[in-house]
Phi, psi and omega in degrees: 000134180284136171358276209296346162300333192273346191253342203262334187302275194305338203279294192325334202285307169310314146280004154310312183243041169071008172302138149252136170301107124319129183288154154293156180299176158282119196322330166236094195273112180284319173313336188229116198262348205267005207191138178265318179230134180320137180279311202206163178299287229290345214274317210270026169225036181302268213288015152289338188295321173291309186103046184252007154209172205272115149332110180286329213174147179248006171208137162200141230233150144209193187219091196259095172318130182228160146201126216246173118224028186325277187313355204307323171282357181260330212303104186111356185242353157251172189287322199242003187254153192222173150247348180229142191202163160308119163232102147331134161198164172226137194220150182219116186264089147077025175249234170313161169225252202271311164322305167297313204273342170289322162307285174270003146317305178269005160271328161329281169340304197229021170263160168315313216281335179240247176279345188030056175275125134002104169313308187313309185281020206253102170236185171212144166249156155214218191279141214281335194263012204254051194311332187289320166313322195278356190266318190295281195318316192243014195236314199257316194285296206097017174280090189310134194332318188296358164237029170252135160236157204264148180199159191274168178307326164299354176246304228195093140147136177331099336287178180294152220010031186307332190266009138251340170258346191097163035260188147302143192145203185266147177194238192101167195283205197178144206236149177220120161293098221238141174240143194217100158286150189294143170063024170232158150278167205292155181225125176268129174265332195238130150231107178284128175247138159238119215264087177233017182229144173238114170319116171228074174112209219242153180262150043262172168063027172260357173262118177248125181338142178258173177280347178230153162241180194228161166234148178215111188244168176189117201248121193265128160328269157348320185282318211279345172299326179310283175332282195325299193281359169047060144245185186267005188209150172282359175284351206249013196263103176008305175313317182240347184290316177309331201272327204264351171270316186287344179288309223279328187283348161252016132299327207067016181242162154326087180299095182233163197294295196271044226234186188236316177280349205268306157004278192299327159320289206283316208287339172317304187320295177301320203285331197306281176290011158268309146009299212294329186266330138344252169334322159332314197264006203058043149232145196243192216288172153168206229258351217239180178358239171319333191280323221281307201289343182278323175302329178323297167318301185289320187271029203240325214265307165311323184287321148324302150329324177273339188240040147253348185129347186325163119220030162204149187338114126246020209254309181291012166271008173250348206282326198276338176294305173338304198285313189277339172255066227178287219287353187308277192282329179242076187285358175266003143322338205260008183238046165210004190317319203273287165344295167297322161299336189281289154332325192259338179295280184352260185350290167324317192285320183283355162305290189297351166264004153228020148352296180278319200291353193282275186337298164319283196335309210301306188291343176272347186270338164289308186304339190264322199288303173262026165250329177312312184075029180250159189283328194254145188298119156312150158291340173266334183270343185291322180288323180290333192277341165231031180255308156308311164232358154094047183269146183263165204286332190311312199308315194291331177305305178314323170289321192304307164352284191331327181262349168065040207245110176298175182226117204282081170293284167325334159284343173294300151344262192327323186284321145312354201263292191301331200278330213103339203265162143185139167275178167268158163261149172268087169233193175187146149278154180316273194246321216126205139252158173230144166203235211262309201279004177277286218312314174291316176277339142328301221251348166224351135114290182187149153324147178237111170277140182220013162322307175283346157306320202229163120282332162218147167213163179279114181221192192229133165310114169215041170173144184195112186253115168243159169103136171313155172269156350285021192227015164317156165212180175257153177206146184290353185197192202204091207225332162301103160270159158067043163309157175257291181270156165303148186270209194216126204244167192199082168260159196298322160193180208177135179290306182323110196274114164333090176318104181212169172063018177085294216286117180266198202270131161344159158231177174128204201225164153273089187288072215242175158330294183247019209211157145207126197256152154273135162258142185252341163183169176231147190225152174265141180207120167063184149302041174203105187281129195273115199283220346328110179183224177222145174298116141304318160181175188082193179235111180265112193250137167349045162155029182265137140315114162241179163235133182290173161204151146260110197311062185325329181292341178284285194304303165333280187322322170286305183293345182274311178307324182298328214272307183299334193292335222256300183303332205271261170016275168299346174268001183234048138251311168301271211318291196296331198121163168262002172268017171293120173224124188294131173289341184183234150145154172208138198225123154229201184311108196062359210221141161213174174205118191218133217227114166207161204295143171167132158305007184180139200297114185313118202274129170000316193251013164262333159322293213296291195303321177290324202251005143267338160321293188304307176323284192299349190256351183249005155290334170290309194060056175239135203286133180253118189233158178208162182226171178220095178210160174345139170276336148304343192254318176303300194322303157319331207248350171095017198271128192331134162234130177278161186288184180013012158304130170262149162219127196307165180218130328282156207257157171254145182237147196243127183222152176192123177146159010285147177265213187307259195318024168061009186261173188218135168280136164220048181266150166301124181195134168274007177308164149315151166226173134277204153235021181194129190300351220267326211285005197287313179087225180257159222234125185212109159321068195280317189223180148191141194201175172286130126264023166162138209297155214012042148239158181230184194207135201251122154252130201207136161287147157226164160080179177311345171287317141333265123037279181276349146315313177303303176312292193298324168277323158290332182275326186301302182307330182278319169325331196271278182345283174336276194350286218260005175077040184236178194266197152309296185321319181294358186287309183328289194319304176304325177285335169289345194272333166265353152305312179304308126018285204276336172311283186317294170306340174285312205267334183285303184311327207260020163122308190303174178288137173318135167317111208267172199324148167263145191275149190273121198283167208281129169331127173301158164258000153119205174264138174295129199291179210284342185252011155264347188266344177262035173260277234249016154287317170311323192259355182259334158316328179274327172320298181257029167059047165207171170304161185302294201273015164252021200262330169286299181309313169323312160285321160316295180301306195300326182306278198340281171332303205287289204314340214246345149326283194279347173277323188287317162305323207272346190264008158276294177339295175307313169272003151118165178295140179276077180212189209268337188285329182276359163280331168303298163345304202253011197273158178231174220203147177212115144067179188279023167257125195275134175242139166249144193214109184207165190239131181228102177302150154064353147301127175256171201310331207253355160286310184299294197325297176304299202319267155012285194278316200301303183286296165313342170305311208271311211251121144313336203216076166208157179255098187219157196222116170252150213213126175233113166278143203235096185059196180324321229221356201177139209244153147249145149216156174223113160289132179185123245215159163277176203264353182274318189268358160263339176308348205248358163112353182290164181214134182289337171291343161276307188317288202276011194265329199264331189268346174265357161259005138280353170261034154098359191223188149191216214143193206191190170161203181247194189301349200251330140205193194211182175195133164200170186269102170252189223246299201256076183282008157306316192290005205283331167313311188302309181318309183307319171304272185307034165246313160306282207286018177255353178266354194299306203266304145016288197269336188092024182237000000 
């Protein structure tokens, strides 16, 4: 049986016996913080489980993308573990129990109509306290005792050991289904959990009965295609052998099963294709969490490759196969194929340029390591090696192994901790915590939003949380004004928009009989939206009437910047391509921020063309509308669906259109809107930068802030003109001839050659339109490395630099050329030591420096001290002694200390040579004098 018959075969089974079918979650469920990647079928129905939302349905089956990396070091060298796999499942909220799920497990399993597997090859275990199951198997089933086995709580039951090691929470035994293919050992396939207990503590008597049980099964694709298909690896299963074949064929090597290389194959296999789904969903390699495990990966995976022979990007030449034994059941892989290759070379590339040099280090630190006799890898050379060569520490642990060599975690921490650094960890919780607001959302389920209608309506209190977590509580009334933390306000529906979507939370007040609370913001927990704020005066009680109010001018504003993330989205889809898809987004007053994909930074005139787009769609003045339909009908209707986004059925679609260019925005979205684009006003581009690889990130202004943005950008640029006497079109140009300007007096004071002619700047083109004056404010900025609107303080300073430049050349001039011999000139002698004591006009520090290195050279035995006034206000001096007069105790860092503290300053260094400061260049002659006499009484003459 083929894979994908075997996954529509078990879904079609279920909904035989009244499941609904469910899509899989998202591989990275951003909604659940207990977890970087979906784990199991059960993580997207935790709170059905809880009973923390009102139930659509009490049964339901899905196939669900997991990707684990506990096991991670077995993947490719056992038959069965991956990191990223399939999990069938069928689950029961408080419906069927042990009985039903046992039942129809074993007609899947052995009717014709279905997997028709040999009874005879089937056993199963279960829990040693679990006498009801085993009875159901063998009293209803017909299994004879001799394949039911009794197995302890670390095999069979929820989580493992849970009723004595914890945690606390929801849990239960669990029955395993074992399969015995002819000539294989038995394999499990199947685990019926049955969740009928909640853990309170410490045992004996800590498990206590929940008020509904559940079921949570969970059946690995991979494995049971195997069974099924009687090979010897889940690597070898329709699905996945083509993938360990296009791996062997862009390595250029042989694929054979027990090979060191057939290894390396299969482990290529797993990681290739978890990665492809990953980059899929947008999350892409980097130092953190979820990224950090894809880089973990590609480069556990590059390595494989290199000690086959690899040395340049292949990996992403597995991905369009990846994508064709795939797109059957996940056909939106095929529209991101070129991306996800692109992105995993990228990776691949900046790996293979420091590999080897990776690789080396690992082996002289093994080689130090058995000269040593010692076992364990430090943790400070392991942190260095991938600060350095981008080794992830997992990968070295893994080489060490190889080497039978342990690994210094805690010292990898630590050295990381200190650098600032710690990658993620994978890690997840069971159900969660409980506290006041799970008691609510038990007990009510969800908020009723009345937002896109009203700003204000009238609801009733049917929670107030005072207090911090872990020692937060519910309390029936409320009476302390001018409380110090917020308190947590919970009503039956409420005008106030939850922070969700990027969009942050309402603000305004709770209005009661007697009482009136401020909110300072509102947050979503669940379906149930959370008041945050302060009693202003009265006593505020459970189950009291307010009236809501929303701060509308707050609220406007925010609709306007949401309303603009939607015009922006579609104009860096035209400009960028479609795959900038958005990564994220914070939408506040007037103000947004929006982080979406792309490999390389969006150039001045592709800004420029986008943030005229926006400009022009909101000059259309075209009405933004929204709906509530079929999720299948938006999708149909062409409305953006982002990767790895979970989205509800049925859905609001969001429309603005037609827009300038006669196209239309269509996304999914719960946000505030407007209604007509005109209202958006004005749209102003403040930044775009990296935050991280291949996402980049636009901060942008609307509304009057825009508005002063605009003003503040034409007023800088006609200012920067002024400064430099050019026209506007000419500031790029200008700023670059006076950077060169400053380049050319530096390198003439540091010694070099004159500066050559400056170049002339280019004919003005008369004046500039508004998105030529932020092109060439933009551009003068990329110029000096600053923001657009720092580009005047920027040029204020740098003229300044070039005038104090050019006083500092003309007062070198002026006292005559500068070198070591004419510095000789002028030297005085104690005994065979020479002292030079001298003022070197218009030297900057790296001149004094060469001079210095230049005269010890030339003397065995001198001392000399130089002094630069730099404008009014500031004196340099640098000091720097031969190696016969620091053996005899003199030191230039004692020496400069006494002369710098007649110009008011000081400063140090070490013996051989030093540098300080003064405050007062009137005094340096008095300095100078005291300078003489202090290396004098120094040398002893």
């Amino acid at each position: 049986m083929k894979t994908d018959e075997l996954r529509e075969k078990y879904l079609a089974f279920f909904e035989t016996k009244g499941h609904t079918r469910v899509a899989s979650d998202v591989l990275v469920p951003t909604w659940d913080p207990s977890v970087l990647f979906t784990p199991a079928g059960m993580n997207q129905f935790k709170d059905h489980f809880l009973g923390k939302v009102k139930l659509e349905y009490t049964r339901a089956t899905t196939c669900q993308k997991c990707m684990r990396t506990g096991d991670i070091d077995n993947v490719g060298r056992t038959p069965r573990h991956h990191t990223f796999f399939e999990m069938l499942g069928n689950f029961s909220f408080g419906d069927y129990f042990k009985r039903e799920a046992i039942e129809w497990a074993w007609e899947f399993l052995t009717d014709q109509k279905w997997l028709g597997l040999p009874p005879e090859t089937l056993s199963v275990t279960v829990y040693k306290d679990d006498q009801e199951a085993a009875d159901i198997w063998h009293q209803k089933i017909g299994l004879p005792m001799s394949r039911i086995s009794f197995e302890d709580e670390d095999e069979n039951f929820w989580p493992a050991s849970a009723p004595s090691q914890g945690p606390d929470g929801v849990c239960g035994p669990c029955s395993e289904i074992y399969y015995t293919a002819p000539g294989r050992p038995a394999l499990e396939i199947w685990n019926l959990v049955f969740t009928q207990f909640n853990r309170v503590g410490d045992p004996p008597n800590n498990l206590r009965p929940l008020p509904s049980q559940n079921i949570d099964t969970g059946m690995g694709l991979e494995r049971t295609a195997a069974a099924l298909q009687n090979v010897e690896t889940n690597f070898h299963i329709d699905i996945l052998k083509p993938i360990v074949g296009a791996a062997a064929e862009v390595c250029g090597v042989k694929y054979e099963y027990d090979s060191e290389n057939g290894r390396r194959l299969r482990r290529i296999t797993d990681h290739v294709r978890a990665c492809t789904f990953a980059v899929h969903e947008n999350v892409y390699p980097g130092a953190n969490k979820e990224k950090y495990v894809v880089k973990r990966l590609l480069r556990r995976a590059v390595l494989d490759g290199h000690q086959m022979g690899m040395r340049e990007p292949f990996l992403g030449k597995i991905v369009p196969t990846v994508v064709e034994m795939m797109q059957s059941t996940y056909p939106e892989l095929k529209e991101t194929v070129s991306r996800v290759a692109s992105v995993i070379e990228k990776e691949e590339a900046n790996f293979f340029s420091t590999i080897d040099g990776g690789l080396n280090r690992i082996e002289r630190a093994f080689d130090e390591m058995r000269k040593d006799n010692r076992t364990t890898v430090d943790g400070h050379v392991a942190a260095e090696l991938y600060q350095t060569y981008g080794v992830p520490p997992e990968l070295f642990e893994s080489l060490a192994a190889e080497h039978n060599l342990a690994f210094d975690w805690d010292g990898y921490t630590q050295a990381m901790e200190e650098h600032g650094e710690a990658s993620g960890k994978l890690v997840h919780t069971v159900m969660g915590s409980k506290g006041p607001i799970d008691s609510l959302k038990q007990a009510f389920h969800k908020t009723e939003f009345l937002g896109y209608e009203t700003t204000e309506a009238s609801a009733g209190i049917i929670g107030i949380i005072a207090g911090k977590s872990p020692n937060d509580h519910l309390c029936d009334k409320m009476e302390e004004v001018g409380h110090k933390d917020p308190v947590r306000v919970v009503l039956d529906k409420t005008p106030f928009y939850g922070e969700s979507g990027g969009q942050v939370g309402d603000v305004g007040k709770l209005v009661g009989k007697n009482f009136e609370f401020d909110v300072i913001d509102t947050q979503k927990d669940g379906e149930l939206f959370v008041h945050l704020g302060h009693l202003k005066k009265g006593v505020m009680s459970e189950g009291d009437t307010v009236t809501a109010t929303v701060d509308t001018s707050r609220r406007d504003a925010i609709r306007r910047a949401h309303s603009a993330t939607h015009l922006l989205h579609h104009a860096l889809h035209k400009h960028l391509g479609e795959h900038a898809q958005q990564q994220g987004s914070k939408v506040d007053t007037d103000w947004l921020r929006f982080d979406f994909t792309n490999l390389s930074p969006v150039t001045p005139e592709q800004l420029a063309a986008i943030a005229d787009d926006v400009a022009a769609d909101v000059k259309t003045a075209a009405a933004v509308r929204w709906e509530t339909l079929p999720l299948a009908e938006a999708r149909k209707q062409g409305a953006m669906m982002l990767f790895g986004e979970k989205y509800p059925d049925p859905v609001r679609m969001v429309s603005m259109g037609p827009l300038a260019h006669g196209t239309n925005s269509r996304e999914l979205c719960g946000g505030t809107h407007l209604t007509n684009t005109k209202e958006v006003g004005a749209f102003e581009i403040l930044s775009e930068e990296g935050v991280s690889a291949g996402t980049r990130r636009i901060v942008a202004l609307t509304g009057p802030r825009a508005e002063q943005q605009a003003t503040e950008t034409t007023a800088a640029l006609d200012a920067v003109a002024k400064l430099l006497s050019v026209e506007a079109d000419q500031v790029p140009a200008a700023v670059l001839v006076l950077l060169n300007e400053q380049r050319g007096l530096k390198k003439q004071l540091g010694g070099g050659t004159a500066a050559g002619e400056v170049e002339k700047l280019p004919k003005s083109t008369g004046k500039l339109t508004y998105s030529g004056v932020k092109l060439a404010l933009a551009e003068a900025g990329r110029h000096l490395s600053v923001a657009p609107l720092a580009v005047l303080h920027r040029v204020e300073s740098l003229l300044a630099e070039v005038e104090g430049l050019k006083k500092q050349l003309a007062q070198r001039e002026a006292a005559g050329p500068l070198s070591a011999d004419t510095l000789l000139e002028s030297a005085k002698t104690i005994g065979d030591t020479v002292i030079v004591v001298a003022e070197t006009p218009g030297a900057p520090q790296n001149l004094m420096r060469q001079l210095i290195d230049q005269l010890r050279a030339k003397k065995d035995s001198i001392a000399v001290l130089l002094a630069a006034r730099e404008g009014d206000d500031k004196v340099t001096l640098i000091t720097g002694v031969s190696k016969d007069l620091e053996k005899r105790g003199v030191s230039a860092g004692k020496w400069i200390g006494p002369v710098a503290k007649v110009l008011g300053g000081g400063g140090g260094g070490r013996a051989d040579m030093a540098q300080a400061g003064g405050k007062d260049p009137a005094k340096l002659p008095e300095a100078l004098e005291v300078a003489h006499k202090t290396i004098a009484e120094m040398i002893g003459g």
